[in-house]
C-alpha positions as protocol buffer text, in pm:
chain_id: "A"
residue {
  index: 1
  type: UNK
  ca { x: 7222 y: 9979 z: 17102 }
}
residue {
  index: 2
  type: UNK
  ca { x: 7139 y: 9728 z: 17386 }
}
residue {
  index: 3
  type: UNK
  ca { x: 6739 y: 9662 z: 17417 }
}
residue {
  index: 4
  type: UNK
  ca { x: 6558 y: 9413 z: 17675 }
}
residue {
  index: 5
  type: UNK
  ca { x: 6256 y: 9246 z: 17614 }
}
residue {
  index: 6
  type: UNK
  ca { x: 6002 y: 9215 z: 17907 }
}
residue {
  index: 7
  type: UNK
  ca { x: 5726 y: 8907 z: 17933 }
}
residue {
  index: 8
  type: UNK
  ca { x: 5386 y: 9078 z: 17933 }
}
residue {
  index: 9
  type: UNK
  ca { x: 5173 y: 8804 z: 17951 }
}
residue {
  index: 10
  type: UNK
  ca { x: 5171 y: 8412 z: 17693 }
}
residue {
  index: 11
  type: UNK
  ca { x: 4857 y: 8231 z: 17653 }
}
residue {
  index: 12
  type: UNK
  ca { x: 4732 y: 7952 z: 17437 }
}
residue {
  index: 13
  type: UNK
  ca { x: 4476 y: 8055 z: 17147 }
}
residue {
  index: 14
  type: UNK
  ca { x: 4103 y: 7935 z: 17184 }
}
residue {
  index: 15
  type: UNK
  ca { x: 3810 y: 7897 z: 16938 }
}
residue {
  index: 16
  type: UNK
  ca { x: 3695 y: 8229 z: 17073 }
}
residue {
  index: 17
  type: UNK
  ca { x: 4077 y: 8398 z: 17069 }
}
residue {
  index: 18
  type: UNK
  ca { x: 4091 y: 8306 z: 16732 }
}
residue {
  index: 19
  type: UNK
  ca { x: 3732 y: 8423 z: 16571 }
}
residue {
  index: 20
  type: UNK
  ca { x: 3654 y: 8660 z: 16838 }
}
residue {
  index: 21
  type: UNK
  ca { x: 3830 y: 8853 z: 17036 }
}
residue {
  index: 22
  type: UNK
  ca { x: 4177 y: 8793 z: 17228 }
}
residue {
  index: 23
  type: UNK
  ca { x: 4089 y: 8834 z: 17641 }
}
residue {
  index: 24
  type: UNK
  ca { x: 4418 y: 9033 z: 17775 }
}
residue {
  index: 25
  type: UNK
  ca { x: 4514 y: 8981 z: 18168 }
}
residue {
  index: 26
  type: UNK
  ca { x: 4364 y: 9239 z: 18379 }
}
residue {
  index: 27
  type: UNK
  ca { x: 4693 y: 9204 z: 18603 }
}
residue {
  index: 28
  type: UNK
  ca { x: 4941 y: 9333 z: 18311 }
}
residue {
  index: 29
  type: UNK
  ca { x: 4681 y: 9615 z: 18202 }
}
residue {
  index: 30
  type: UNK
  ca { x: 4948 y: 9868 z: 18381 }
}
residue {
  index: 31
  type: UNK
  ca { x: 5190 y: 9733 z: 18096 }
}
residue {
  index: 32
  type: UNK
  ca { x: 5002 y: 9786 z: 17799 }
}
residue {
  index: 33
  type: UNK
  ca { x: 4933 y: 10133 z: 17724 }
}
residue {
  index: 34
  type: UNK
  ca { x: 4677 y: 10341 z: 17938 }
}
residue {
  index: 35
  type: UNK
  ca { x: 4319 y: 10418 z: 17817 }
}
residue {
  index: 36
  type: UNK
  ca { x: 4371 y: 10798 z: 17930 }
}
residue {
  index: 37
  type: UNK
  ca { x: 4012 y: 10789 z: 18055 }
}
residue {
  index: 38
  type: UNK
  ca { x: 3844 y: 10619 z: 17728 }
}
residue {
  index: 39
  type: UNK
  ca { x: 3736 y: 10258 z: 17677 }
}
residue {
  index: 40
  type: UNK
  ca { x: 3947 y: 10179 z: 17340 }
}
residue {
  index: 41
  type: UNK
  ca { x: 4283 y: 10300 z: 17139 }
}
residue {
  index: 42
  type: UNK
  ca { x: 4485 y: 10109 z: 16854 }
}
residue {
  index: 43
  type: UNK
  ca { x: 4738 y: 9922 z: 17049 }
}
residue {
  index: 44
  type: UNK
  ca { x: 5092 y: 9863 z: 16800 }
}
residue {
  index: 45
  type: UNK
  ca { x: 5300 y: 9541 z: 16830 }
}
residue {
  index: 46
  type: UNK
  ca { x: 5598 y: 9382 z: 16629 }
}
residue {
  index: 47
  type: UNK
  ca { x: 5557 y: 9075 z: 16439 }
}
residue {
  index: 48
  type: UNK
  ca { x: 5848 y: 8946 z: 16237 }
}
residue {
  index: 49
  type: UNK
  ca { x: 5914 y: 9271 z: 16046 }
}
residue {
  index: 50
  type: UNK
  ca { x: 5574 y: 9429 z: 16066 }
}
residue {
  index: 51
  type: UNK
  ca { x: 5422 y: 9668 z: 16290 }
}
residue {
  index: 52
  type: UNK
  ca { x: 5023 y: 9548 z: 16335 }
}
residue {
  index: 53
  type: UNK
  ca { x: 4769 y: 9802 z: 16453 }
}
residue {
  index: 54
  type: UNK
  ca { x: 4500 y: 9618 z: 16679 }
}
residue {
  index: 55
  type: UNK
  ca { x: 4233 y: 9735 z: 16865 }
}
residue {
  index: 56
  type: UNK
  ca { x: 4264 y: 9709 z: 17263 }
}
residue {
  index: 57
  type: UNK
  ca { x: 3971 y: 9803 z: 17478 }
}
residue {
  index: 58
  type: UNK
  ca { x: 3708 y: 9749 z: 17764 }
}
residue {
  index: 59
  type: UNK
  ca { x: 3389 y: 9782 z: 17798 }
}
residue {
  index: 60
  type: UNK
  ca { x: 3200 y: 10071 z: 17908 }
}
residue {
  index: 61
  type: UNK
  ca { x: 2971 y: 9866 z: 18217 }
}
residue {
  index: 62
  type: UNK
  ca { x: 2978 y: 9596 z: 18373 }
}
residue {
  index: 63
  type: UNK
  ca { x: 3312 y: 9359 z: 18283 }
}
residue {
  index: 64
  type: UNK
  ca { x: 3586 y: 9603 z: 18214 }
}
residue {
  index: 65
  type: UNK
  ca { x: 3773 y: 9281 z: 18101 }
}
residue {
  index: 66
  type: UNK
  ca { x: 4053 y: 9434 z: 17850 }
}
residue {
  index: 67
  type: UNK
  ca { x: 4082 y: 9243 z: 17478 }
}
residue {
  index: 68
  type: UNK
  ca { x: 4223 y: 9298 z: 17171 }
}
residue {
  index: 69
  type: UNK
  ca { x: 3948 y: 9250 z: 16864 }
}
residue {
  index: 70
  type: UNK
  ca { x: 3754 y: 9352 z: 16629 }
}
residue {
  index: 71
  type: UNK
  ca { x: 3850 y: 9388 z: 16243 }
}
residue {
  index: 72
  type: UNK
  ca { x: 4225 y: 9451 z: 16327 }
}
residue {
  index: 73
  type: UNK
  ca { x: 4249 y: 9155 z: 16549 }
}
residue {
  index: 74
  type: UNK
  ca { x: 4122 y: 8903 z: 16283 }
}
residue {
  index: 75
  type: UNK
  ca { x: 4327 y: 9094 z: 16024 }
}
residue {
  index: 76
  type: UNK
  ca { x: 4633 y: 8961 z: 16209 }
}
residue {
  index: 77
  type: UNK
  ca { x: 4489 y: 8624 z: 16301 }
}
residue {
  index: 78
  type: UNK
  ca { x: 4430 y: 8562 z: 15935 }
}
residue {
  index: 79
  type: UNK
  ca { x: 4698 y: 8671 z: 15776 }
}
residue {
  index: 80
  type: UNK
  ca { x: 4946 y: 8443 z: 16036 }
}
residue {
  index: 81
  type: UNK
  ca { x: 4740 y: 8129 z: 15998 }
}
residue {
  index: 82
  type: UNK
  ca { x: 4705 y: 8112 z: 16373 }
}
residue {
  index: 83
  type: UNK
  ca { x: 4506 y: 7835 z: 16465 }
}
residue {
  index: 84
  type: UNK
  ca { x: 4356 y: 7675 z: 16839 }
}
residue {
  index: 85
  type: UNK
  ca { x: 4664 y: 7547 z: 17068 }
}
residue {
  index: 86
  type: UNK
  ca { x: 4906 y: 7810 z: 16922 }
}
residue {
  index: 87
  type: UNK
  ca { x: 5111 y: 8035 z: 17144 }
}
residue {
  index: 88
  type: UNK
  ca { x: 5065 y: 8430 z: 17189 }
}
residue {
  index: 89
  type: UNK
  ca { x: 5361 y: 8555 z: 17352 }
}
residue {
  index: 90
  type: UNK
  ca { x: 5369 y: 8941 z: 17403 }
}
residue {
  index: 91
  type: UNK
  ca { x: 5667 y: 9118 z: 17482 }
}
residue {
  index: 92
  type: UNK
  ca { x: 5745 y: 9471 z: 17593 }
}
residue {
  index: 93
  type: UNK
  ca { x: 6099 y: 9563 z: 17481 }
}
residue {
  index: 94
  type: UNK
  ca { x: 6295 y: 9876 z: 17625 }
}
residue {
  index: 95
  type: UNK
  ca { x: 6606 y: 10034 z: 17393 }
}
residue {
  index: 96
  type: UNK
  ca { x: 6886 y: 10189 z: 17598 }
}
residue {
  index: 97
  type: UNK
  ca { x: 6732 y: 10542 z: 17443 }
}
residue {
  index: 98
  type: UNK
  ca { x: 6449 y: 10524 z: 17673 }
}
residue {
  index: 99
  type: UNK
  ca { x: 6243 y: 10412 z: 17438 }
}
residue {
  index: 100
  type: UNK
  ca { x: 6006 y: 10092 z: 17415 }
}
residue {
  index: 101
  type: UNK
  ca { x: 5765 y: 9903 z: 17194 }
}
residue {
  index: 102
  type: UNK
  ca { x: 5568 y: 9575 z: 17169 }
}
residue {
  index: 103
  type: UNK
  ca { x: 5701 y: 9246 z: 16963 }
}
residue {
  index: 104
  type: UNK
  ca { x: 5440 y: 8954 z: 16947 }
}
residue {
  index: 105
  type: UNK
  ca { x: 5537 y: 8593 z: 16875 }
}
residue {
  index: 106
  type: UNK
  ca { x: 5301 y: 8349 z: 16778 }
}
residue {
  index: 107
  type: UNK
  ca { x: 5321 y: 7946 z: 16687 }
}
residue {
  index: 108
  type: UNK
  ca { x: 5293 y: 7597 z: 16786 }
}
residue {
  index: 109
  type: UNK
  ca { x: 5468 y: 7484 z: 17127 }
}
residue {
  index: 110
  type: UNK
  ca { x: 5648 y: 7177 z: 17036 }
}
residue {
  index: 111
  type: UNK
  ca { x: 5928 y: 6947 z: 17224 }
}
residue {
  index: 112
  type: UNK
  ca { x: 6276 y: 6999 z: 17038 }
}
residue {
  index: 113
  type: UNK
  ca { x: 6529 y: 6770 z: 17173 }
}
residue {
  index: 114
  type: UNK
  ca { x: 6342 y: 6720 z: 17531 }
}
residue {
  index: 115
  type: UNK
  ca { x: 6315 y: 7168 z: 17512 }
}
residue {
  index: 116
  type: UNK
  ca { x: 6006 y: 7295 z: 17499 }
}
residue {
  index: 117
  type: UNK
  ca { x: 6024 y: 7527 z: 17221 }
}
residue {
  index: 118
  type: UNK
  ca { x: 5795 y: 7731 z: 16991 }
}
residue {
  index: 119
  type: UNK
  ca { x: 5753 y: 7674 z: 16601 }
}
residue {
  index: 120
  type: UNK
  ca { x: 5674 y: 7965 z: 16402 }
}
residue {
  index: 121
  type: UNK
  ca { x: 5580 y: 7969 z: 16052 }
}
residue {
  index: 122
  type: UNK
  ca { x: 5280 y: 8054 z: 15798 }
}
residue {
  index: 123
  type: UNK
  ca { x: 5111 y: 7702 z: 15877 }
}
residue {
  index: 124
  type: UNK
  ca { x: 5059 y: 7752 z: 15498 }
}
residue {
  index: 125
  type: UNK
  ca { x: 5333 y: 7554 z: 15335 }
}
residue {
  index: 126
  type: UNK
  ca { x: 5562 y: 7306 z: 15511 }
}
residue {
  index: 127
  type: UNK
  ca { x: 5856 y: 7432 z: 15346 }
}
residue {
  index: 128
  type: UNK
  ca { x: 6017 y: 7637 z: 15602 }
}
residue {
  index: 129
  type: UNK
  ca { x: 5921 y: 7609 z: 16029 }
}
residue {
  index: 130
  type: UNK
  ca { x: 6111 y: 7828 z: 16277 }
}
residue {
  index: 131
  type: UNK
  ca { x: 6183 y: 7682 z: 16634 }
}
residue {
  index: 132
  type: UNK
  ca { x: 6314 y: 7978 z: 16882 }
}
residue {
  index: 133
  type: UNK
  ca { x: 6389 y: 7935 z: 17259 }
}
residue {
  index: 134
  type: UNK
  ca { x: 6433 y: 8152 z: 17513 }
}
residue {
  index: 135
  type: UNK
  ca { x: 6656 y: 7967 z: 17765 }
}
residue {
  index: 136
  type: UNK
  ca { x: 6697 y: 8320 z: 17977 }
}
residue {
  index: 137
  type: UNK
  ca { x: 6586 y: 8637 z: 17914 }
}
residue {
  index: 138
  type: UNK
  ca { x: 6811 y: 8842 z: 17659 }
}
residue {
  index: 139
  type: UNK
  ca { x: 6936 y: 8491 z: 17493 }
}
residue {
  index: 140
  type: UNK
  ca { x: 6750 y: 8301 z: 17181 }
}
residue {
  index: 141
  type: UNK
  ca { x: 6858 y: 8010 z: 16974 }
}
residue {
  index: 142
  type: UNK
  ca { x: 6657 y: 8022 z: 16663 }
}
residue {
  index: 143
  type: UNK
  ca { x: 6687 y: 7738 z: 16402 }
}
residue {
  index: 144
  type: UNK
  ca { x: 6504 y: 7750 z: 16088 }
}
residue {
  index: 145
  type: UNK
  ca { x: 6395 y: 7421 z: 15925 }
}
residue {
  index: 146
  type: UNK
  ca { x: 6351 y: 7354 z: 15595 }
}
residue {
  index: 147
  type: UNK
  ca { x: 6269 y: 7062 z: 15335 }
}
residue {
  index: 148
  type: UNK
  ca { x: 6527 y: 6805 z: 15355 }
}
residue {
  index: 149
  type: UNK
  ca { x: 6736 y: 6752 z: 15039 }
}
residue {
  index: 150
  type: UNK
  ca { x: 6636 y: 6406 z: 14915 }
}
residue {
  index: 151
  type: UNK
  ca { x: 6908 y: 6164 z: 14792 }
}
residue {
  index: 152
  type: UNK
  ca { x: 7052 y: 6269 z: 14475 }
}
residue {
  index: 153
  type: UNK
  ca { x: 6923 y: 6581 z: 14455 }
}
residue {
  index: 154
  type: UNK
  ca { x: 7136 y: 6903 z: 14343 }
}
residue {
  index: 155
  type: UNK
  ca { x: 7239 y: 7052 z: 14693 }
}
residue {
  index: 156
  type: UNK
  ca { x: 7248 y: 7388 z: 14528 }
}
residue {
  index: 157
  type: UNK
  ca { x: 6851 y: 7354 z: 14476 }
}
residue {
  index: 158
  type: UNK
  ca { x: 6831 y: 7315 z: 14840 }
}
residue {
  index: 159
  type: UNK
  ca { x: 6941 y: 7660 z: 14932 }
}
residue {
  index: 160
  type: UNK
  ca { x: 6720 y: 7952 z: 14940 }
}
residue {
  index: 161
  type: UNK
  ca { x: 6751 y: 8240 z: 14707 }
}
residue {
  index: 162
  type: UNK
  ca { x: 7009 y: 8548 z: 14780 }
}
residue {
  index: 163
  type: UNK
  ca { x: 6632 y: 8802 z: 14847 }
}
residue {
  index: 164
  type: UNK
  ca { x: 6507 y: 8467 z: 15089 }
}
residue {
  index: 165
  type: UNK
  ca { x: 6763 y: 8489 z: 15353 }
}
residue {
  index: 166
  type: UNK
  ca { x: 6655 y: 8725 z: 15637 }
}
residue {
  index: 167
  type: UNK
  ca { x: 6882 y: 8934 z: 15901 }
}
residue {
  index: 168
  type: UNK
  ca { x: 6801 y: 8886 z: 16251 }
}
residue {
  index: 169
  type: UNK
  ca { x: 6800 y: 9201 z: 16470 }
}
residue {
  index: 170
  type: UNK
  ca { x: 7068 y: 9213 z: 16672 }
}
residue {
  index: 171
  type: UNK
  ca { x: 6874 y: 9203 z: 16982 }
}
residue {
  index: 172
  type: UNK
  ca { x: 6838 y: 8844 z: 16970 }
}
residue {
  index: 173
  type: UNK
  ca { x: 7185 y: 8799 z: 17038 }
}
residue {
  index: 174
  type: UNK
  ca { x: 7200 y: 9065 z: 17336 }
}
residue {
  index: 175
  type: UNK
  ca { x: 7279 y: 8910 z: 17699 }
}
């Protein structure tokens, strides 16, 4: 089943994106989903293999400025280790039956080889890192990095356990 993934909107995290609230372009509100009259409703996005349930809403008066936050919002900023100067990247992605949802990737921009790319991770540990790029939409090279083997080390200690590999969706490889 072919899907597409749309750009909503990328922005780098602040002090206030990270312990606050996340401010969401008013220009893309069209491509979120609609308020249906109300002020708030719990907004669904993909991350890695996880569906997250944030809050997204505007205020009643005055600066109907849309945002995700609230409890849900630094539920998922927690749990990710997302820090200032990391990347939110929202996507909207359509599947050929009509259907769409939202798939969030989040990291630290870095240059890979003169590419500006984006390193994903738990920011935890420094054992494994990520690096994806989108050259063109419907394309992604993704190249996970782990610790390097030292000298005389076992090579078979090096690779990760059979339950430790993980199966990318087959989207990523769609043109």
């Amino acid at each position: 089943m072919a899907v597409h993934s749309k750009l909503v909107f990328s922005e780098l995290l602040s002090d206030t994106d990270i312990n606050k609230r996340l401010a969401v372009p008013s220009a893309i509100q069209s491509s979120l989903p609609p308020f249906n009259g109300g002020h708030a409703l719990i907004f669904h996005f993909l991350h890695g293999t996880r569906f997250w349930p944030i809050l997204y809403s505007i205020r009643t008066g005055g600066y109907n400025k849309p945002v995700f936050s609230g409890r849900l919002w630094r539920n998922f900023v927690i749990y990710n280790n997302l820090n200032v100067g990391d990347r939110f990247t929202l996507y909207q992605v359509q599947v050929e039956d009509g259907s769409s949802y939202y798939r969030v990737e989040v990291g630290r921009e870095i240059d890979f080889l003169g590419i500006n790319t984006m390193a994903s991770g738990s920011g935890s540990t420094a054992e494994e890192h990520v690096i994806t790029h989108h050259h063109q939409e419907g394309i992604s090279l993704e190249l996970s990095l782990g610790q390097p083997n030292m000298e005389g080390d076992d090579n078979s200690k090096s690779l990760l356990p059979a339950n430790q590999y993980r199966t990318l969706p087959s989207s990523t490889f769609s043109l």
